[in-house]
N, C-alpha and C positions, 0 to 999 in steps of 0.2 A: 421583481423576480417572479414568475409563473410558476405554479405547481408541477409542471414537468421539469422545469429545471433543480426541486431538489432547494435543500436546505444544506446549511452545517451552522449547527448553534452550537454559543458558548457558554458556560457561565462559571463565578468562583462559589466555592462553596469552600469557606475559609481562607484557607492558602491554596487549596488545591483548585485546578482551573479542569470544566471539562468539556470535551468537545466530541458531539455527535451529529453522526450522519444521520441526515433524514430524507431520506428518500426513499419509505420501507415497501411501497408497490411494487419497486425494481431492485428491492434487496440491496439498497442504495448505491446500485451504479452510478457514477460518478461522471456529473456533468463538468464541463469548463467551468460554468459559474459557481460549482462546489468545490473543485478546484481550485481555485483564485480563492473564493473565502477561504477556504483552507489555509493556504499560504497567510494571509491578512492576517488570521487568528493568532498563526504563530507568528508572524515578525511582531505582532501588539503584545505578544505572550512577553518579550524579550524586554520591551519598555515597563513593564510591571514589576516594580521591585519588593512586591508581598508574595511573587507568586513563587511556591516552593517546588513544584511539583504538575502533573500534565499529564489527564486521561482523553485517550482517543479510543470511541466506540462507535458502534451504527444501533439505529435505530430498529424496533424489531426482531425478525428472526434472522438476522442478515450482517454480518458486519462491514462488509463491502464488494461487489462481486465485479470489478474493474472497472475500466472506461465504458458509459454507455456506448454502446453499438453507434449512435444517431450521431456522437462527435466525429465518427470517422468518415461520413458520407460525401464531405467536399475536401478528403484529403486526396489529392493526385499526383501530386510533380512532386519532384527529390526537394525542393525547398518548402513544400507543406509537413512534405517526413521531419526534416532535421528540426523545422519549427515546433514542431507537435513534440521532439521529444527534449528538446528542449527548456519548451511549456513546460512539460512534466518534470522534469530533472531539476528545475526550480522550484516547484511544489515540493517535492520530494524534500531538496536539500532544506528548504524554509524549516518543516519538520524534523531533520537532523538537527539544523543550527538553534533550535532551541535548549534557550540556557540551561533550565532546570532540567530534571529527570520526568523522561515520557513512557507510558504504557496504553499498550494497544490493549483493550479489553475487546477479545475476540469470541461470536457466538453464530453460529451459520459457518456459510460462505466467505472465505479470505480467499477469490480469485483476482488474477492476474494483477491488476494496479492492486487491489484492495493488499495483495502478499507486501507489495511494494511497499504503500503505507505501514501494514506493522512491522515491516522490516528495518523503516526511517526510524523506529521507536526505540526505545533504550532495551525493554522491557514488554515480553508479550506472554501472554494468559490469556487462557479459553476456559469455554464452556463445556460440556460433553456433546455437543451440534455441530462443533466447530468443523469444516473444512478445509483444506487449504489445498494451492495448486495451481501451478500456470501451464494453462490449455490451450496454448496462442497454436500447437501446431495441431488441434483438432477443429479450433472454430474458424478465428480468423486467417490463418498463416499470413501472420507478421510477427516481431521479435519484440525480445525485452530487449530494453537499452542494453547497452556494457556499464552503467553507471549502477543498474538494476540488478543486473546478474552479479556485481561485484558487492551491491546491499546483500543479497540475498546468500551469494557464498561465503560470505564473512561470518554466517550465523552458521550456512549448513552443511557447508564443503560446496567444492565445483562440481564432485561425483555425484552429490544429491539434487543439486541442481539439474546437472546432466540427466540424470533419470526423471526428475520430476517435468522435464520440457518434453525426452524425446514419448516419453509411454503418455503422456497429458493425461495421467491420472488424478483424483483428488484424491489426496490422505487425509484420515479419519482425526478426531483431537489427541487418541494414543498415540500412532505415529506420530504426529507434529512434536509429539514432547521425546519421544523417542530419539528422533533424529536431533533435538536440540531446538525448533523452531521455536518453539515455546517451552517456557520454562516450567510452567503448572499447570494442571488440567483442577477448575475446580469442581467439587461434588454434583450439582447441577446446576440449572439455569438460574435459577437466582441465585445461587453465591459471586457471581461474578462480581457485578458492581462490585457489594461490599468488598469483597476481596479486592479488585482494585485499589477502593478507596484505600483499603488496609494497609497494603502497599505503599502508596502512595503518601499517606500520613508517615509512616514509619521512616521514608527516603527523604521525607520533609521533615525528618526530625535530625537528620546526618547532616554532614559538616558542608557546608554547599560548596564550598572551592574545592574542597578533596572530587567531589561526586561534578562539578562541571569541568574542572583540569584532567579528570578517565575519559568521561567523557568525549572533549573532545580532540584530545591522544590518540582516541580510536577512531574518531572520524577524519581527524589526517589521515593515518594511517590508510583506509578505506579510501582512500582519495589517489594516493599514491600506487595503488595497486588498477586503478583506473587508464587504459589505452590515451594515448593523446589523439588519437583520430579514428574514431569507427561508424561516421558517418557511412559509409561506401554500403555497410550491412545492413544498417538501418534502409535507408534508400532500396536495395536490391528487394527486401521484402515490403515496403510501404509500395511502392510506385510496379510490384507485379499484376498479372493476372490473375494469382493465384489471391490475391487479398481483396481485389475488386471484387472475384468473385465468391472470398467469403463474407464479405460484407453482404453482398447481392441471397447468397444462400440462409442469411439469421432472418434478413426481411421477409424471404419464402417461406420460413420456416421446414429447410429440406438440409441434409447434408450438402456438403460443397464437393464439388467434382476438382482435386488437385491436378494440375498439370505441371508442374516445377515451371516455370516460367511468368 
């Protein structure tokens, strides 16, 4: 692995297992090869029968600021779209299907995928740095999955979602707790960790089959609310103009000229 590609390390510390992004140059934009580890970490998560508990954080000032730009450069035709979010909807779900109870310990930036991972999580907490926000119709114009929008409005309604895509605003760590994204905002940058960990100890001290039978009740649940085919949407924004040439516009480092098509 190359140092542009980006880490994601693990380790137990007790019972509790933790996993951070490293890739704090790009505010851990998230490569394939962090991706796939990702996923790795938690299906090994689930073989582990000491492990109680599950923190997911980024490295730095950063928690995760989506897919790097550089994975999307050889996507072209409708079958690189439905594969790419596919790829990801299996990353993602890896992250739901874990047994124990997960918390996203959030500080920076939670754009576009990064929203996605702590939305995979049981449990999300910030910093006062925190960001959050999906700006896919100000950088790139391409979409969230329907797999993504249905993580995401499970925690914060469809209306909030619907605003937080069409205005591609980012909300500050008040609002995120405001509207519900996150459940606590802690005092500042270093209470995180501990707080996590606090968390995390505490849920590891609860009944485990009560807390993985909610669990994943709610992740059916979340599943079934899910389209059976929305390929077509995906596709219409991966494989346009409009995404070619936002991709073409972050490399220039210029605004991108929309055309809807």
């Amino acid at each position: 692995m190359s140092e542009s590609d980006g880490e994601v390390r693990y380790e137990r510390r007790a019972d509790i297992g933790w996993i951070t992004l490293s890739r704090p140059a790009r505010r851990n934009s998230m490569t394939f090869v962090m991706y796939e580890r990702l996923a790795e970490i938690c299906r090994s998560a689930n073989e582990d029968p000491l492990l109680r508990a599950l923190i997911l954080t980024g490295e730095g000032a950063a928690f995760a600021a989506g897919t790097d730009i550089g994975q999307f450069v050889d996507l072209r035709t409708a079958a690189d779209a439905i594969a790419y979010e596919e790829r990801m909807d299996a990353v993602f779900g890896a992250l739901e299907r874990v047994r124990v109870p997960t918390i996203a310990a959030i500080r920076g930036p939670a754009v576009g995928g990064g929203v996605a991972l702590a939305a995979s999580c049981d449990i999300r907490i910030c910093s006062p740095s925190a960001s959050v926000g999906i700006p896919v119709a100000r950088t790139l114009g391409n979409c969230y999955s329907t797999a993504n929008l249905v993580r995401v409005s499970a925690i914060i309604g469809q209306a909030r979602v619907t605003e937080l895509v069409f205005t591609a605003r980012l909300i500050d760590a008040a609002e995120a707790k405001a509207i519900g994204f996150v459940s606590e905002v802690v005092a500042d940058e270093d209470a995180l960790l501990p707080r996590a960990a606090a968390l995390a100890e505490l849920m590891a001290s609860l009944a485990p089959l009560t807390l993985r039978a909610t669990k994943e009740a709610l992740r059916r649940m979340r599943d079934r609310l899910r389209p059976d085919d929305a390929a077509d949407l995906v596709v219409s924004c991966y494989t346009s103009d409009d995404f070619r040439e936002g991709v073409r516009a972050f490399f220039e480092k210029r605004a991108p000229v929309w055309r809807g098509r």
